[in-house]
C-alpha positions, 0 to 999 in steps of 0.5 A: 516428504515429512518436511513439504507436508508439514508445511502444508499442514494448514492448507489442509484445514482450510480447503475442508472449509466452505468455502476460503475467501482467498481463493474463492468469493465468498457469499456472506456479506457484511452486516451490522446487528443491534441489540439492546446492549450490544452492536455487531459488526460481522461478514462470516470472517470476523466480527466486532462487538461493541458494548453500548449499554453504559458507554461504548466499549469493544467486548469482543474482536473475533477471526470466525474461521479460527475462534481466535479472540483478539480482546483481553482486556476492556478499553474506550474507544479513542481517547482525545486532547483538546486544549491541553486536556485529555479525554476518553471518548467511551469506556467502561471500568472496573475489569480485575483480571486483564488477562483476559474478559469474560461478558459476565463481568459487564454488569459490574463494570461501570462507565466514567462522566468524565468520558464522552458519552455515547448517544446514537448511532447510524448504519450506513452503505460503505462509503468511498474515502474520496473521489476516484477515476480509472483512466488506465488498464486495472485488473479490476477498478470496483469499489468495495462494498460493505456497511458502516457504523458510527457511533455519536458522543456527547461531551461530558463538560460544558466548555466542550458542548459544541464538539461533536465527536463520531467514532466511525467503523468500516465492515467489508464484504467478502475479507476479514478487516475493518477500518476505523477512524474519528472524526470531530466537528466544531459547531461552536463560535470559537477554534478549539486547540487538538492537541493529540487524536488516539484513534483505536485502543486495542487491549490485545491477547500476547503474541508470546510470553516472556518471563524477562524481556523489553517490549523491543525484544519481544513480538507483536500479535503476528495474527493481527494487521493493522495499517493506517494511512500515515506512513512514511518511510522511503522504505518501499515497504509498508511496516518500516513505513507506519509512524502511528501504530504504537504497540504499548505495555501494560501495567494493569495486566499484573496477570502476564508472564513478564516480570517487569509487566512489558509485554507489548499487548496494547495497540494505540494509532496516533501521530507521534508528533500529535495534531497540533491543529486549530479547528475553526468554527464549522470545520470538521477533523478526521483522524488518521484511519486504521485497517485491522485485517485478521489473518488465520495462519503465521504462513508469509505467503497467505498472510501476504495475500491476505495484505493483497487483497486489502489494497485489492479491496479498499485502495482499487485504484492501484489495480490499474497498471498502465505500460510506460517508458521513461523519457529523458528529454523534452524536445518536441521531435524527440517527444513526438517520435517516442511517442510514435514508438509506444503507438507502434509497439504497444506501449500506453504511457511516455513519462517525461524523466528526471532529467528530462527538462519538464519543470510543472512548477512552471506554470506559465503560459508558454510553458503550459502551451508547449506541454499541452501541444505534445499532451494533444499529440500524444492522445491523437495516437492513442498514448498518454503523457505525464512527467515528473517533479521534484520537490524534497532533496532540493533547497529553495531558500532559507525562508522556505526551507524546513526549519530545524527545532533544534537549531532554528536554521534551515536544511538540517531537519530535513529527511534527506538533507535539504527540503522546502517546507510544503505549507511555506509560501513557495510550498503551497504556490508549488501545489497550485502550479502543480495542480494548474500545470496537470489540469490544463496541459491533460497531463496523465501521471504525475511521478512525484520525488517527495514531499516526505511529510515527516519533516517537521518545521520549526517556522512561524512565518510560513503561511500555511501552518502556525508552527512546529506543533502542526507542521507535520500534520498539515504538510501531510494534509497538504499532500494527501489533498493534492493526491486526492484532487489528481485521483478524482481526475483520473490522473496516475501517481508513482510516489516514493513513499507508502501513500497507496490509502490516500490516493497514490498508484505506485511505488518502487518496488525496492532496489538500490539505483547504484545497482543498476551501474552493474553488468547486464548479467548482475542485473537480471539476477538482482532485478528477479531478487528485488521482484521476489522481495518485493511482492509479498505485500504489494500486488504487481500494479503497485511496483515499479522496477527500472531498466536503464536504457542508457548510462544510470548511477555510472557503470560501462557499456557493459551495464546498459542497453544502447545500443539497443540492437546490439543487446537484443538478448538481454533487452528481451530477458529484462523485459520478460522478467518484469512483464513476466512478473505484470510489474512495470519497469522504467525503460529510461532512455531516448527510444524504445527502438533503433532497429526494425529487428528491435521494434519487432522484440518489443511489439512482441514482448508487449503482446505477449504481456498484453494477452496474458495481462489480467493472469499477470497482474494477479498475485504471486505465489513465491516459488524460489528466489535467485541466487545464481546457483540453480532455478529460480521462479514465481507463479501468478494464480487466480481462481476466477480466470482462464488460465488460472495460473502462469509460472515464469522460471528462470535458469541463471547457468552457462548450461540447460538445465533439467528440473523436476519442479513442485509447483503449489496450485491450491491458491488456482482453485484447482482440486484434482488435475491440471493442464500445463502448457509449456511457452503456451504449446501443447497441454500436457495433464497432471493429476494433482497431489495430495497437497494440491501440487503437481511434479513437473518435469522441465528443461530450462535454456542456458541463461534463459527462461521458460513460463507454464501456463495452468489450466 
């Protein structure tokens, strides 16, 4: 009993505040306060203070539920290379100890004329970063609200007069994070060269003290998130995937504990390959954008729902999680008949599979005549239609393939193995296709397989970018505009890589596909695994599982579906473990039916999810992970809804079993009792413990599951 309070220590201290922004709205909105010497950007969560007396300079980084300070030592802004030379944009210098910062040592810190200098600023309502519209079901598609603060600098020598550079911060109501980015303006008669963009300078409190040790070995700030949009990994998980937050050390900080002075205690977001781009003549630059979210515990499940809510708030098109099969053919009957199947069972979405046949770069007439035909029959049964499309892992030819630095040949750089170049002449043909094929068939989701931005090409042909120096940067532009056009036409994106900030929906959740060429029984296990790791930082909506209908990755019948009549037990369970966990599965095969038997299982799973569906798509509280050895289970809660929590458990033995299981309500909102109801039958009522939890008493099937419902 010892060991579960002290876990759950730090709830204790955080249900006596007024009110815990995880649980429940919170009243306080953001605001932006100007003084004389000084802007505030704060929400009752956290607050910014930036220093504007004699440049611009971020005195104070603060959590307001905690105390926590997160600025030790002062530094500009951002910092900017243009033509080969490097500037800072702001600053303030002079500080002796950076160990940490004290106001009254302002008055003797003095700016520098050779930074930019601040001008003026303007306060703004928060603005949306590019056009989006919801077409599917979403737990909830409002945008997020909040005010925003830019800051304006004038160049400190003349042969830049004509830049404009504005330093951009984002405050939001109701959760501890802001964002902030840069942008550059060109109003003069000539192209400028930016070279590098470092975007935010953060001179950090250490996580930890060492007194030898690399910055490898040591830890970052834990308490301090940070994430940008310029993520690429295939990881299927967000901090494997950010190529442009560097922890750095810092030599001036000659106070720390490390001998060697290594602590990583400086955080800079930049590309790591630099911009390498031109700005014309009245063209504007926007860097890479930060998000800066400040956690109040070193708990993983709070600091996970803490991640959550971010993309709740600023990315709310990946709330929307329409329910979708995977189609592996392109016959017009066959596609008619599924479709068919989704309009008598409940499904939303048919997604015309790799394999399939479908090919949007074909942007023929014919082509988009077929498709646009089948779009029309799709809508007329209430069903949207969309596809997939290759690009990476394919070569076109060695004029548009990526050009390896090295060796100057193609196909040796690419990130898996064989790729085109996204800004050679076929690449940027390949995005108009695209684009033409979606807009005029209706096609409602684009499941794109690439293009992974952080190949770098070495071409000086390719139309679209001037050579190694601004590939990366542009192929990444190139896809980020893509995304953004389909977003502002309401069309769905799975993406293979972490692009949820600039527009995309859904990714996997992370698996390995030769797996799924295991047993059934195998499966179960391993797809309950691959939902409990891959849902502390992603909400349900943005994960995708896989169920293969028929033959996938090899395996036996023992490893698939079909006949689906046949393996009506194991059919029901995969879908219950992924619609149990509001996470959409890729049914892969040719029907979702062959029985009316079959047809009643799926209309009745669909139902089920679909009158729990708002409680399923809410978070998920990590109960116990399977192993095969006993129960297993997670919990979805939310404080604003009737019922406020849904519990999925999970009994992986030959033989029933009875538990006595401690279910964790405080993330429901409930403070005294609550009412259980088993497979949603008669309520049973449970006074809460002391540490928000109920004992339940449950009896789990042989290779079975159960779920509760929390009232």
């Amino acid at each position: 009993m010892k060991y579960l309070l002290f876990l759950l220590l730090p709830l204790f201290s955080i249900a006596q505040s007024d009110v815990d922004w995880l649980v429940s709205p919170t009243e306080e909105k953001a605001e932006i306060i100007v003084s004389k010497n000084n802007i505030v950007l704060r929400n009752g969560l956290l607050s910014r203070t930036i220093n504007v007396a004699k440049n611009v300079s971020t005195t104070s980084f603060k959590n307001l539920k905690t105390g926590d300070e997160y600025i030790r030592s002062l530094r500009p802004e951002a910092r900017i290379e243009i033509d080969g030379k490097t500037y800072n944009v702001g600053g303030l210098y002079g500080q002796k100890e950076h160990g940490y910062f004290l106001e009254e040592w302002l008055s003797g810190l003095s700016s520098s004329q050779n930074d930019f200098q601040y001008v003026n600023y303007t306060i703004d309502e928060l603005s949306k970063p590019f056009a989006t519209k919801s077409t599917n079901w979403t737990s909830d598609d409002s945008q997020a609200t909040g005010k925003e603060l830019t800051l304006y600098f004038d160049a400190p020598v003349s042969d830049l007069k004509d830049i404009k550079v504005a330093i951009h911060y984002a405050i939001y109501d109701g959760i501890p994070l802001i964002s902030k980015w840069l942008t550059m303006e060109n109003v003069g008669e000539k192209s400028i060269k930016i070279d590098q963009v470092v975007s935010e300078i953060l001179a950090t409190v250490e996580e930890e003290s060492a007194v030898v040790g690399t910055p490898e070995q040591m830890k970052t700030p834990q308490k301090l998130y940070i994430e940008n949009n310029f993520a690429y990994n295939n990881a299927m998980k967000y901090r494997l995937s950010d190529q442009a937050t560097h922890w750095k050390v810092d030599s001036a900080y000659t106070s720390q504990v490390n001998y060697a002075l290594t602590t990583p205690c400086v955080a800079e977001i930049y590309p790591s390959l630099g911009v390498g781009i031109d700005l014309k003549t009245k063209e504007t630059y926007t860097s890479i954008r930060s998000y800066e979210l400040l956690h109040d515990t070193y708990d993983k499940e709070r600091q996970g729902l803490a991640v959550r809510k971010m993309y709740r708030t600023i990315a709310p098109w990946t709330n929307q999680n329409p329910i979708f099969m995977h189609l592996i053919s392109t016959d017009d009957k066959k596609v008619r008949e599924v479709i068919d199947q989704c309009a008598a069972t409940g499904y939303e979405m048919v997604i015309l599979s790799f394999g399939s046949g479908l090919s949007m770069e074909d942007a023929s007439g014919k082509n988009i005549a077929k498709f646009k035909k089948l779009v029309d029959y799709a809508h007329s049964k209430g069903i949207k239609l969309g596809g997939y499309s290759l690009f990476s892992s394919r070569s076109i030819d060695d004029e548009n393939d990526v050009i390896d630095p090295v060796t100057g040949l193609p196909n040796t750089a690419a990130t898996f193995g064989h790729a085109p170049c996204l800004a050679s002449e076929w690449g940027l043909n390949y995005l108009a296709s695209i684009k033409k094929f979606i807009v005029e068939t209706g096609f409602d989701l684009l499941e794109h397989d690439g293009p992974y931005p952080g190949d770098v090409c070495a071409s000086t042909s390719h139309p679209g970018h001037e050579g190694l120096h601004d590939s990366q940067w542009v192929q990444m532009e190139l896809q980020k505009e893509l995304y953004q056009f389909l977003n502002a036409k309401g069309v769905y994106i799975n993406a293979p890589d972490w692009y949820f900030l600039d527009g995309s929906h859904k990714i996997a959740l992370g698996y390995r596909e030769v797996n799924f060429s295991l047993s059934r029984e195998q499966q179960k296990i391993l797809n309950r695994q691959n939902i409990y790791d891959g849902t502390w930082e992603k909400t349900p909506s943005m994960g995708w599982g896989f169920v293969p209908l028929t033959k996938y990755q090899g395996g036996g019948p023992e490893a698939v579906l079909e006949p689906l009549a046949e393996h009506l037990t194991d059919y029901k369970q995969l879908m219950m473990q992924y619609y149990g966990a509001g996470i959409q599965a890729c049914y892969r095969g040719p029907r979702l039916y062959d029985t009316e038997e079959t047809k009643a299982v799926v209309k009745e799973t669909i139902a089920w999810y679909k009158n729990y569906r708002e409680i399923l798509n809410s978070d998920i509280i990590h109960l116990r992970r399977a192993d095969g050895r006993d129960w297993d289970g997670i919990m979805h809660v939310n404080s604003q809804l009737t019922p406020k929590g849904l519990v999925m458990l999970y009994n992986p033995l030959p033989a029933a079993i009875e538990r006595n299981i401690n279910i964790p309500l405080y993330y429901t909102g409930l403070v005294d009792n609550a009412n259980v109801r088993l497979n949603g039958g008669e309520a049973t009522f449970h006074a809460l413990n002391r540490d928000y939890s109920i004992d339940y008493q449950v009896t789990i099937p042989a290779n079975g599951y159960v779920w509760l419902l929390i009232e």
